[in-house]
TIBAPA-920869 format. One record per residue (C-alpha): x, y, z; chain; residue in one letter. Coordinates in steps of 0.001 Angstrom, whole numbers, plus 524288, in hexadecimal, padded with zeros to 5 digits. Last residue first. Example, Ala and Ser with C-alpha at 12.3 -4.5 7.8 and 13.67 -1.06 7.14 Angstrom:
# TIBAPA-920869
83566 7FBDC 81BE4 A S
8300C 7EE6C 81E78 A A
This chain:
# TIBAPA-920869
7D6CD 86E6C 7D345 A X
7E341 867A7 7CB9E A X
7E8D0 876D1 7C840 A X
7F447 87352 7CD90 A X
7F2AA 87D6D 7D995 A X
7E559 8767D 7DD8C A X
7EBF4 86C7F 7DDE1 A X
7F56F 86E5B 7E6DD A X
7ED23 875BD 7F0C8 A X
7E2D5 868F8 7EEC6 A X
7EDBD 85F68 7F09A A X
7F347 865CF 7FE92 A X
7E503 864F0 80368 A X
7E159 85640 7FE20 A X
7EDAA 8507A 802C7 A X
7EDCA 85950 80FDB A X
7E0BE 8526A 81329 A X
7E286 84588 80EE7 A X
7EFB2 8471E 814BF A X
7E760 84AB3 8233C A X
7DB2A 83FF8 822E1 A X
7E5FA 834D0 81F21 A X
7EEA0 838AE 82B31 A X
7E240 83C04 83691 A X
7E015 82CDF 8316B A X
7ED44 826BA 8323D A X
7E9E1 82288 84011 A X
7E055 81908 83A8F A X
7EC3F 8109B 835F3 A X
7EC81 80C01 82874 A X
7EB5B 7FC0C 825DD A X
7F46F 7F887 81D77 A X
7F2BF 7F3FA 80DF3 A X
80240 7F705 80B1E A X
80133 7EC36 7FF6E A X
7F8DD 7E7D0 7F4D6 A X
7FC75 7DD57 7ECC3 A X
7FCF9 7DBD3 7DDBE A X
8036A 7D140 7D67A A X
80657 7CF8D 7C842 A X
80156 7C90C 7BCA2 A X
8082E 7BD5D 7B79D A X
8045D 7C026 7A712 A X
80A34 7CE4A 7A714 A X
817F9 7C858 7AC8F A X
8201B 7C59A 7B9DA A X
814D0 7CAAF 7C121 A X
81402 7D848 7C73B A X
81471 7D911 7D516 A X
80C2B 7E585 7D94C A X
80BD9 7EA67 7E69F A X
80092 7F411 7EB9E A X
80050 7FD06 7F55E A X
7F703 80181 7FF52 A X
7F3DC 81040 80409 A X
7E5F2 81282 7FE15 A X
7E2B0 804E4 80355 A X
7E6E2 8066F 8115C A X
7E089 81690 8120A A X
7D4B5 80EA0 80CC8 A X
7D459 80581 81933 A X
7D7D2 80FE2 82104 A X
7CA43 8158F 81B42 A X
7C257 809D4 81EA2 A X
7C813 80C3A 82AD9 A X
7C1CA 81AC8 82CF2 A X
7B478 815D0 82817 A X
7B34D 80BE2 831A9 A X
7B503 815D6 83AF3 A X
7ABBE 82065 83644 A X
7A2A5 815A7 8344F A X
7A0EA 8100D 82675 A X
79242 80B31 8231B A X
7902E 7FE53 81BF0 A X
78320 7FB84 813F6 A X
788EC 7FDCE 80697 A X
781CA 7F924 7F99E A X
77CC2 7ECA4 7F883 A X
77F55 7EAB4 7E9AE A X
78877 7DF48 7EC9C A X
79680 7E54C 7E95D A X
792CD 7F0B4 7F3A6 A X
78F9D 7E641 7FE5D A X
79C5C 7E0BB 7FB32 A X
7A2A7 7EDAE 7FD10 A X
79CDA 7F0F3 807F4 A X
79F9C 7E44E 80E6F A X
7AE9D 7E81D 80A71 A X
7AF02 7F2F6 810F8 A X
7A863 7ECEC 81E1E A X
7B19B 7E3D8 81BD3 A X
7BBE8 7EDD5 81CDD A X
7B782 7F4DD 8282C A X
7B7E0 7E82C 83156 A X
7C47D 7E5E0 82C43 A X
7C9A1 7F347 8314F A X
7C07F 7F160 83E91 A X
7C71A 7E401 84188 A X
7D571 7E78B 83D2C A X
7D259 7F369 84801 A X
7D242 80158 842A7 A X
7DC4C 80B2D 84AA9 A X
7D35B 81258 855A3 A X
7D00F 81F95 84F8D A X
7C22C 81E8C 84DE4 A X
7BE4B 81754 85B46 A X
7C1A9 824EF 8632A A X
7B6AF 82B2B 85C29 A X
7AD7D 82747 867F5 A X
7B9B3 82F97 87178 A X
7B728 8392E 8695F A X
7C197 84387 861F8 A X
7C6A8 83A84 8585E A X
7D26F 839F2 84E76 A X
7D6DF 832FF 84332 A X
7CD5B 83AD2 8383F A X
7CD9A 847DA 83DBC A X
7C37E 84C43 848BA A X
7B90C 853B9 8477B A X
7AE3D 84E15 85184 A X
7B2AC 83FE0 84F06 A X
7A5F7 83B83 84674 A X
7A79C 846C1 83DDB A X
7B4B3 8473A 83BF8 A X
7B67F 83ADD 8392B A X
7ADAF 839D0 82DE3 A X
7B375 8460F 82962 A X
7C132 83F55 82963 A X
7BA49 83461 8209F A X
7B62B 83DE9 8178B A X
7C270 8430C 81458 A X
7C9DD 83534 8156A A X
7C29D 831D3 80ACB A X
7B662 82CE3 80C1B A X
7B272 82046 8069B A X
7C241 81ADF 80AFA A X
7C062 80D1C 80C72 A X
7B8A6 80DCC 7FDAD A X
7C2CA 815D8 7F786 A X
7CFBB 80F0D 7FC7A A X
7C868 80227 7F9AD A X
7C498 80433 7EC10 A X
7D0BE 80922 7E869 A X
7D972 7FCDC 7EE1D A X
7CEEA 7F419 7E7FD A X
7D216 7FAC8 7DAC0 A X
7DE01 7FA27 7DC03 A X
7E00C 7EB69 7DE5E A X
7D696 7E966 7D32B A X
7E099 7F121 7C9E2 A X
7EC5C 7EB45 7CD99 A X
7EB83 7DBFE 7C8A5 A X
7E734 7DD01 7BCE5 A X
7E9F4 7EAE5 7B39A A X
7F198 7EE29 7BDFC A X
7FAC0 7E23F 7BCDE A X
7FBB7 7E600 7ACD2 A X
7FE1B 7F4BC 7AF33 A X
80919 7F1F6 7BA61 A X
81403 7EA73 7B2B2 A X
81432 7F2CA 7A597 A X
81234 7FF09 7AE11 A X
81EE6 7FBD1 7B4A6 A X
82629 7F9D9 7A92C A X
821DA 80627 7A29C A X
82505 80D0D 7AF25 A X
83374 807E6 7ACBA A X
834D2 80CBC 79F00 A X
83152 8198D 7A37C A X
83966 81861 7AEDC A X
844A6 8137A 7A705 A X
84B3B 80591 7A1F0 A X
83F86 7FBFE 7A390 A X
83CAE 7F3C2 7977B A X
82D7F 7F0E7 79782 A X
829BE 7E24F 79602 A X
824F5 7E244 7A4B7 A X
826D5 7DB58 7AF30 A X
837B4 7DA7F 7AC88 A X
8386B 7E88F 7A834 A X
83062 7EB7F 7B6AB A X
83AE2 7E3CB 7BD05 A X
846C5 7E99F 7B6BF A X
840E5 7F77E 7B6FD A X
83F34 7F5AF 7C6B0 A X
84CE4 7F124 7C845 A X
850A5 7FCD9 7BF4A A X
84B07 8052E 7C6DC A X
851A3 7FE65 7D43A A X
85F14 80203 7CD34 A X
866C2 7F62E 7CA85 A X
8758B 7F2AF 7CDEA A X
87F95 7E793 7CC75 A X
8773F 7E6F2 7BCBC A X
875DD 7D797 7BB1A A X
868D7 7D7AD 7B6CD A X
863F4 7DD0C 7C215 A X
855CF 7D503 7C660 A X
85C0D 7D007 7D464 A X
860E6 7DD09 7D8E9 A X
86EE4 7E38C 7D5E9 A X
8713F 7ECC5 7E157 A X
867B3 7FA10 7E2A9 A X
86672 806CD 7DA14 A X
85A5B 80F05 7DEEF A X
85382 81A39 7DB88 A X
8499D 811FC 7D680 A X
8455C 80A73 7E3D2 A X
83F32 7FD1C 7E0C4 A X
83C57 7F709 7EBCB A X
84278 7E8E6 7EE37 A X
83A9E 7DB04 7EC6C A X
840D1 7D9C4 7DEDF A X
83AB2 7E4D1 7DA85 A X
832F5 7EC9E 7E1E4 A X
82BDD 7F977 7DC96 A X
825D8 80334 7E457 A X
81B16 80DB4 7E091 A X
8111F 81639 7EAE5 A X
81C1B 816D4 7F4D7 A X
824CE 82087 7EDC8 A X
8322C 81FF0 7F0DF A X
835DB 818FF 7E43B A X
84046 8243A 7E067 A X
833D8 82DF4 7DFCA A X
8334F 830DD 7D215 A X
835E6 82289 7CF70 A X
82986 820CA 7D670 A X
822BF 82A91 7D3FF A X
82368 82860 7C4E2 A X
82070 818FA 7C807 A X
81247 81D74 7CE9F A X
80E3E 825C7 7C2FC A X
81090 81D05 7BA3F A X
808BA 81320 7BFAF A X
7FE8D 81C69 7C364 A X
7FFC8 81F11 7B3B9 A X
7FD17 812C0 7B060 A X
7F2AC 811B9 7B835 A X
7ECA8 81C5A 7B2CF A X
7EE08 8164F 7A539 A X
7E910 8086D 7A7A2 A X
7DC76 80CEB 7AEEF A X
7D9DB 805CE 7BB81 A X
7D917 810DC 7C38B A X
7E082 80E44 7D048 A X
7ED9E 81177 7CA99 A X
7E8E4 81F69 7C493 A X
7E21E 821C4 7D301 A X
7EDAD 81FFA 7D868 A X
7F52A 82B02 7D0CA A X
80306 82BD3 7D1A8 A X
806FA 83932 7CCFD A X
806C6 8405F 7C081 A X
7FE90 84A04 7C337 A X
8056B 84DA6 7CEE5 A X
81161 84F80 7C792 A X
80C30 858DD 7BECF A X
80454 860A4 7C8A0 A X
81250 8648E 7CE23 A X
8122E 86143 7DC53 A X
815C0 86B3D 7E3C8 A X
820C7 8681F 7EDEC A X
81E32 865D0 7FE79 A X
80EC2 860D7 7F9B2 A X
81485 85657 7F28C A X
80E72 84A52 7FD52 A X
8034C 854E2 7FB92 A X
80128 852C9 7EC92 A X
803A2 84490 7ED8F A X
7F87A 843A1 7F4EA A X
7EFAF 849F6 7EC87 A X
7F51E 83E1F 7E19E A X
7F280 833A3 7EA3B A X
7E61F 838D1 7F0EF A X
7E12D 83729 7E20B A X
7DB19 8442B 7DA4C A X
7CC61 84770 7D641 A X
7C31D 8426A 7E0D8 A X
7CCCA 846CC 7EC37 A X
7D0AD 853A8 7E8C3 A X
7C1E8 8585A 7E59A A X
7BD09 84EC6 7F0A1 A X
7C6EA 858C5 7FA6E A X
7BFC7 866F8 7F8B9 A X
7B275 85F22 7F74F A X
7B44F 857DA 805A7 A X
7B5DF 8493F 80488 A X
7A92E 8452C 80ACC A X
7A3E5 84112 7FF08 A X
7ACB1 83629 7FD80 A X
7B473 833E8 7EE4B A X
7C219 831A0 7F0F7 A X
7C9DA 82E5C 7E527 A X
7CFC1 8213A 7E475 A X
7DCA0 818D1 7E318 A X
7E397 81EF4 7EF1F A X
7F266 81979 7EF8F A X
7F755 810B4 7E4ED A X
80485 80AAE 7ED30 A X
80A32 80415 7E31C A X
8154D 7F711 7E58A A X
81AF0 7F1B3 7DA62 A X
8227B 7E37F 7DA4D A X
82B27 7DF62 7D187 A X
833F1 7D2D3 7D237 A X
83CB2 7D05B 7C795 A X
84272 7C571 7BF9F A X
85162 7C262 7C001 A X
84E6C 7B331 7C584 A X
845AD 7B40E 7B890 A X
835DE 7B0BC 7B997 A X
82F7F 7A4F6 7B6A3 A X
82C7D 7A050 7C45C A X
82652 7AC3F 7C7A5 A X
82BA8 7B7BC 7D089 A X
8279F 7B677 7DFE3 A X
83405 7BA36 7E5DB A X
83766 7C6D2 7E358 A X
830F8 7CDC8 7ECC0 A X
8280B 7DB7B 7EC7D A X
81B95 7D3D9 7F194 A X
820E0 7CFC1 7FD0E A X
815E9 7CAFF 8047F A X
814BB 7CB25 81368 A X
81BD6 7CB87 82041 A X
815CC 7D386 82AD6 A X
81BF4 7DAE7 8362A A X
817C9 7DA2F 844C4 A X
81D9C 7DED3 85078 A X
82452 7E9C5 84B5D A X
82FB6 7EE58 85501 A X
837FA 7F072 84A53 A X
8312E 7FA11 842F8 A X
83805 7FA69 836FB A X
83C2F 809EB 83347 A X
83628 81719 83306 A X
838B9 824C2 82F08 A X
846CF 825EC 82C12 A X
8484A 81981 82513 A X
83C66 81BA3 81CE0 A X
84194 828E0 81786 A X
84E6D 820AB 81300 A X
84834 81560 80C17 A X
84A21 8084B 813C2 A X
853DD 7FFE6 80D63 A X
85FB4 80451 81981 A X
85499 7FF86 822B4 A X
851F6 7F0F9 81D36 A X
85C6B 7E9C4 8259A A X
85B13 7F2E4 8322E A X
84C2B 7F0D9 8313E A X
84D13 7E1C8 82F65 A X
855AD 7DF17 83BE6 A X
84D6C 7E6FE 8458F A X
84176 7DFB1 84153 A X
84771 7D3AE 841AA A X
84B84 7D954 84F32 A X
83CD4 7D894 851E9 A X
83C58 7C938 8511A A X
846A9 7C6C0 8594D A X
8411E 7D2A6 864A6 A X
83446 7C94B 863C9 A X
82915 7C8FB 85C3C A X
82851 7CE8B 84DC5 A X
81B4F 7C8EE 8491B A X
81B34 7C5B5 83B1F A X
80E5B 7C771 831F1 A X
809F7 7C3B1 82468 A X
80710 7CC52 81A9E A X
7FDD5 7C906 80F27 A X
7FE93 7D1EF 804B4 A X
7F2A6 7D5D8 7FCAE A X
7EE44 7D61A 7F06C A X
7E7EC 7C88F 7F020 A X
7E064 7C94E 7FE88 A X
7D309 7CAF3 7F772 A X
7C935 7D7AF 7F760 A X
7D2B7 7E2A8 7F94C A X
7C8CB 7E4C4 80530 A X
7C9BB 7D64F 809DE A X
7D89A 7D7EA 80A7E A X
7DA50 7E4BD 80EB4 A X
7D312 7E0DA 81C13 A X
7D324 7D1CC 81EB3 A X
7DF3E 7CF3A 81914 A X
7E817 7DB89 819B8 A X
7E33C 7DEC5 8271A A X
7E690 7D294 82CC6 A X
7F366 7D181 826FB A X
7F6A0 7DF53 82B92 A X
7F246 7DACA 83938 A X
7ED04 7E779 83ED3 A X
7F21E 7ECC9 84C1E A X
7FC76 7F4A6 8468B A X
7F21D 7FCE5 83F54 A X
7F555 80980 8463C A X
7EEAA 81386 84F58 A X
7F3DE 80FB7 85AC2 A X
7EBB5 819CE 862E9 A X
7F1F6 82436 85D48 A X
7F98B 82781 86904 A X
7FDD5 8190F 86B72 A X
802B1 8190D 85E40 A X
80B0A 824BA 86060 A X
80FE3 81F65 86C01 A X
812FB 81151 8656C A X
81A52 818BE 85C56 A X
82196 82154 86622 A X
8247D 8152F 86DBE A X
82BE9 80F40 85F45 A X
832FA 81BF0 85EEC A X
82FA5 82610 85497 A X
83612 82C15 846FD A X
83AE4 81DC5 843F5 A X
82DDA 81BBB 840A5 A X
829EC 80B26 83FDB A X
8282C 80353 834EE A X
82007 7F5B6 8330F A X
825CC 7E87D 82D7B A X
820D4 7E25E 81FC9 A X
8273D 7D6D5 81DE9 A X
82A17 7D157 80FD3 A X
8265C 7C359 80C28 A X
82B38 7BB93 8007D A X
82476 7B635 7F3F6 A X
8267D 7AC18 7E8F0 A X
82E9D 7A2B2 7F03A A X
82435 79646 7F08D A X
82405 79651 7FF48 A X
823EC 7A59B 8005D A X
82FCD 7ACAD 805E7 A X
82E29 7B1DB 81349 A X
8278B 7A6BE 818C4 A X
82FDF 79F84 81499 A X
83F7A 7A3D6 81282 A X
845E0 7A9EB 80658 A X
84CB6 7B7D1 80C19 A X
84AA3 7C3E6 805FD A X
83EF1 7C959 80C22 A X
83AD3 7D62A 80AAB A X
838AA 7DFC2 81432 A X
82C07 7EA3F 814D0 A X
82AC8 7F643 81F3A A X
81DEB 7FA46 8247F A X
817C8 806EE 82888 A X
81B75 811FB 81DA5 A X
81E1C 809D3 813D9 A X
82A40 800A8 810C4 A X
83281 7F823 806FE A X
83AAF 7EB12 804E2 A X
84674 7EB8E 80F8C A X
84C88 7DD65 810C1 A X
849DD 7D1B7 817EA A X
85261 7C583 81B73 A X
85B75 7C9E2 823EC A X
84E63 7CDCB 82DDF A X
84B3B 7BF9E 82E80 A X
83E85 7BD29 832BD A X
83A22 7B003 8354F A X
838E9 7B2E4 84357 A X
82EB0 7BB5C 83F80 A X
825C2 7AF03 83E97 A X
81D37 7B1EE 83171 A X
80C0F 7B286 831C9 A X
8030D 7AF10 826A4 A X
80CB8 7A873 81D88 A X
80F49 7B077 8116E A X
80C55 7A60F 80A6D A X
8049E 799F4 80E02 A X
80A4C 78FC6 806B6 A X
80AC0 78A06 7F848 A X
80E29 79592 7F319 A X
80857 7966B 7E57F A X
7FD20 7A2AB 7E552 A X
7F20B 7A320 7DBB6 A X
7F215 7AEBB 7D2F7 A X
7E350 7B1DA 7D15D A X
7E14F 7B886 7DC9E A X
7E654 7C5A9 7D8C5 A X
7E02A 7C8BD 7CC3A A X
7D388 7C3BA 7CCB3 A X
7CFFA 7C43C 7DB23 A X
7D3B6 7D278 7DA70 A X
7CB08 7D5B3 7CF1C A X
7C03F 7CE40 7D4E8 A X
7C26E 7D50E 7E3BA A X
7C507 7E1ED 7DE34 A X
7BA11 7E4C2 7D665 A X
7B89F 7F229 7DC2B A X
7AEC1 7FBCD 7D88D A X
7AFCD 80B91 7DCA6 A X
7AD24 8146B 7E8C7 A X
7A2D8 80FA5 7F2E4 A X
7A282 81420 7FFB3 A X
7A4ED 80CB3 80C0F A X
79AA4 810B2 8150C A X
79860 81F32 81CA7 A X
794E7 82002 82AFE A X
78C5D 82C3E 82C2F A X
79452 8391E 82EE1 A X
C-alpha cells in the first residue's frame, strides 16, 4: 500500500476564532504563575484533599494558602495530579509486564513538553490548555508524602476504584498544575456566599469516518451513526437496549454541530445520564465549590448553605446554577433549564471554535480509520494485527513513539495544513509509521475533556480549558483495532433487530 498523506475532511478557522475569544482577557498576576518547576519539600500532605480521578492519574486539591500553591494575587490554587498503580499486581509484576512489552508506555514523555510543543501548536495557541508544572519525589521523605496523601484521600475514593487501583507511591514524578474546579478566583464584586461552578464534558468522537478503505459492510455503520452511540450499544450488550433509549442518548456529533437545537439536546442528553447514573458517568461532572458534585449524596453544611446544618450535593448544584442564571432551580426539569441557561451563551463564544478544532483534528490524524489503518499493517507486516510484527525490519513499528518522532509528525501536520491554507495543495506522504502516531494523536483528541468555568454573569464570559490531552500508548493498538471491531459487529446484530438497517 503506497504511503498515504493527511487527508482533508472539513474547514477550520480555529486559530482566528480562538485568538478572539480566548486571548483577549489579559491576565493580572504580577508574577510568573504557576512557577515552572515546585521543590517537593514544599509538600504538605495535611494540606491536600481528594478532588477526582481517571483511569491513570489521581487529582488533590489544595486547601492550604501558601505560594506557589496559591497564586500571588489569590485568584487561583494548584492541584497535583499523581499517577495510579493496580492493586491486582505487585510493583515487580508491573515492571515484568512492561519489560515483556517492550515498555510500551509514555512514561518517558514530559507531559509539559508534550502539551506545549505538541497539543499546543496543533490546537493552534496555548489558551485552552493547562499548564502543569512538575515535582520530583526524591528521597524515602519525599515518598512518604506520597504514603501520607493516599491514606488521607482513600476513604473519598469511589468504591470500584478502591478495589482496582490506588496512588502509586513509588512515583517518581507527579505534576502540579491548574485547578480549574477552585473557589478562589471569584471577582471582586461578588458575595462571600457566591458560588464556584465548574463543568467538566468529555464530547467523545465529533466526526463520521469517511476512508475508502473502510470495508462496505462497516462504512454503512460508520458513515451513518457516531462510535459514541454504537458503542454504547455493546457497553449494553449483557441487556437489550430498547431502541427508545438509544435514541435518546448522548450524541457527540449533536454537541459538535454548531446548531442551537442539537446542542441543546446533547446537553440534555448528557444531564439525563447523569442523574440517571448517580453522577458515575465520566462524560458529565459538576464541581462546585472545588468538590464533585455527586447527586445521590447528602454531605455537612458547605460554604453556599443558607444556614440549612445539611445540603444535598443536587441542591448544591441547583444553588449555583440558580445563582448563574436567572432560572429558579427546585427540580430536574427546573434544574436542566438552569444549566442550559449557563452553557448556550459560552457555546455560542467561547465553545464552539474549541470544538471544532477538536473535530478537525480527530478526523484529519485519523484519514483512515482504524479499519484501514489495520490493512495498512497487514500488508506491510505479512498479516499481522495492528500492534504486532512478524520481521525482524518490522521490528521499528512497535517501539513506543519518541517525543522527537511525535513532534516531528505534528509539524509535518501542520505544514500540510498551511500548505493547504495557501493553495499549494499537499506534497507530504504518511509512512506506515508516521501514519500510526498521527493516529495516537487522534485516539488523544477523541478521548480529551473539556472544563467550563462560567463567569459570574452573561456580560464576564466564561473560561474554557481542555484537559486529559495525554499521550496514548502504542501498546493500546491490538486494543483500539479489537472494540472497533466488536463495536461495529455487536451494533449491526442489534440493529438490524430494531429495524435501524
Amino acid at each position: 500500500m503506497p504511503p498515504i498523506p493527511f487527508a482533508p475532511s472539513h474547514q477550520s478557522p480555529f486559530k482566528s476564532t480562538l485568538s478572539t475569544s480566548q486571548q483577549a482577557r489579559p491576565t493580572s498576576s504580577r508574577y510568573s504563575w504557576p512557577p515552572e518547576s515546585i521543590d517537593a519539600s514544599l509538600l504538605d500532605p495535611t494540606e491536600w484533599e481528594y478532588l477526582c480521578e481517571g483511569g491513570k492519574n489521581l487529582l488533590v486539591r489544595y486547601i492550604g494558602r501558601s505560594y506557589p500553591f496559591v497564586g500571588p494575587d489569590g485568584a487561583a490554587a494548584l492541584a497535583l495530579r499523581i499517577p495510579k498503580r493496580s492493586r491486582k499486581r505487585a510493583p515487580s509484576e508491573i515492571v515484568e509486564v512492561k519489560a515483556e512489552l517492550g515498555d510500551s508506555s509514555t512514561e518517558g514523555i514530559d507531559p509539559s513538553l508534550f502539551s506545549k510543543e505538541v497539543i499546543g501548536p496543533l490546537l493552534g495557541g496555548q489558551e485552552v490548555l493547562v499548564k502543569s508544572v512538575p515535582i520530583r519525589i526524591e528521597g524515602a521523605a519525599q515518598r512518604k508524602f506520597l504514603e501520607k496523601v493516599a491514606g488521607r484521600v482513600e476513604a473519598w475514593r469511589p468504591r470500584e476504584r478502591r478495589n482496582e487501583d490506588g496512588i502509586d507511591e513509588d512515583a517518581a514524578l507527579i505534576f502540579a498544575l491548574e485547578d480549574l474546579s477552585s473557589p478562589l478566583g471569584t471577582s471582586s464584586n461578588r458575595g462571600e456566599r457566591d458560588v464556584t461552578l465548574g463543568i467538566e464534558i468529555k464530547p467523545k468522537w465529533g466526526f463520521l469516518p469517511s476512508s475508502n478503505l473502510i470495508p462496505a459492510s462497516s462504512a454503512e455503520l460508520k458513515s451513518k451513526f457516531s462510535r459514541f452511540r454504537m458503542h454504547a450499544v455493546l457497553k449494553a450488550s449483557h441487556e437489550d437496549l430498547p431502541l427508545e433509549r438509544w435514541s435518546s442518548l448522548y450524541d457527540p456529533l449533536d454537541l459538535y454541530s454548531g446548531d442551537k437545537e442539537r446542542i441543546t439536546k446533547a446537553i440534555k442528553a448528557l444531564f439525563r445520564d447523569w442523574i440517571d447514573s448517580k453522577g458515575t458517568t465520566n462524560n458529565l461532572r459538576f464541581f462546585c465549590q472545588g468538590m464533585i458534585v455527586d447527586p445521590s449524596k447528602v454531605r455537612e453544611k458547605v460554604a453556599i448553605s443558607t444556614g440549612e446544618e445539611t445540603t444535598s450535593d443536587l441542591e448544591t448544584l441547583q444553588k449555583a446554577l440558580s445563582h448563574l442564571s436567572s432560572c429558579g432551580s427546585q427540580n430536574d426539569t427546573q434544574l436542566e433549564e438552569s444549566l442550559l441557561a449557563v452553557l448556550e451563551p459560552m457555546f455560542e463564544v467561547e465553545v464552539q471554535p474549541v470544538l471544532s478544532r477538536l473535530s478537525h483534528l480527530q478526523a484529519r490524524l485519523d484519514p483512515l480509520d482504524v479499519e484501514g489503518l489495520s490493512m495498512w499493517w497487514s500488508a506491510q507486516t505479512g498479516g499481522c494485527e495492528m500492534g504486532k510484527v512478524s520481521k525482524e525490519t518490522d521490528s521499528h513499528l512497535v517501539l513506543e513513539p519518541s517525543f522527537d518522532e511525535i513532534r516531528s509528525v505534528a509539524q509535518a501536520f501542520l505544514l500540510n495544513e498551511s500548505r493547504e491554507a495557501g493553495g499549494e495543495g499537499q506534497t507530504t506522504a504518511l509512512t506506515l509509521r508516521q501514519a500510526v502516531v498521527a493516529f495516537l494523536l487522534s485516539a488523544t483528541f477523541k478521548d480529551c475533556s473539556m472544563f467550563l468555568r462560567p463567569g459570574a454573569s452573561a456580560t464576564e464570559g466564561g473560561k474554557v480549558k481542555l484537559i486529559d490531552l495525554d499521550p496514548k500508548p502504542i501498546g493500546k493498538l491490538a486494543k483500539f483495532q479489537s472494540t472497533d471491531r466488536q463495536v461495529i459487529d455487536v451494533f449491526r446484530t442489534w440493529a438490524k433487530a430494531k429495524g435501524l438497517i
